[in-house]
N, C-alpha and C positions, 0 to 999 in steps of 0.2 A: 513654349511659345512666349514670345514677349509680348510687349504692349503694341509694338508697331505693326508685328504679326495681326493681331486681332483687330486692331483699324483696317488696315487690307483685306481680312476677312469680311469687314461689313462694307467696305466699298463694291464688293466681289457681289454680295447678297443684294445691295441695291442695285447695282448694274443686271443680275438679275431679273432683277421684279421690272424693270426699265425695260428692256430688250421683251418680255414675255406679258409685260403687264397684267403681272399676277405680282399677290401679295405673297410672301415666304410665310407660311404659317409658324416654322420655328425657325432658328437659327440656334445652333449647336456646334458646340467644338469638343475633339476628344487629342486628348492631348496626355501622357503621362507626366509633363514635364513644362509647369506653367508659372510662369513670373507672379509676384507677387503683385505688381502695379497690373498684368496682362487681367488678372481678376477682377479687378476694379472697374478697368474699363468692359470687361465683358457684363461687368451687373449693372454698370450705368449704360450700355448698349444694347440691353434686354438679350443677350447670347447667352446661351448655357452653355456649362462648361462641365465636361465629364473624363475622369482620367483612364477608365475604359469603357470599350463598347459595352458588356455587358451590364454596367452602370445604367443605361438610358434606358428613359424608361418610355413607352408606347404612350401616344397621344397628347393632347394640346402641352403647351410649354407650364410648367410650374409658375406663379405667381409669389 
């Protein structure tokens, strides 16, 4: 994923919570194969970032 990947991810998740008006309680991305700046913007965007599924882990988002 790159960085512009992941801004479109989080457009995708507010458009979300906008249409349903519900809040996303996580935002997650599993990706094998993620840019080094796409990181960055994912930690300053509150997204988790996971290179597999069974990396994630069950319940609220890590702090």
């Amino acid at each position: 994923m790159s960085k512009s990947d992941m801004y479109a991810f989080e457009r995708k998740a507010r458009l979300y919570e906008n249409r349903y008006q519900q809040k996303a309680v996580r935002k997650l991305v599993i990706s094998p194969m993620l840019d080094d700046q796409a990181k960055e913007v994912a930690r300053r965007l509150g997204i988790e970032v996971y290179s597999h599924a069974n990396d994630v882990k069950p319940g609220k988002p890590s702090e």
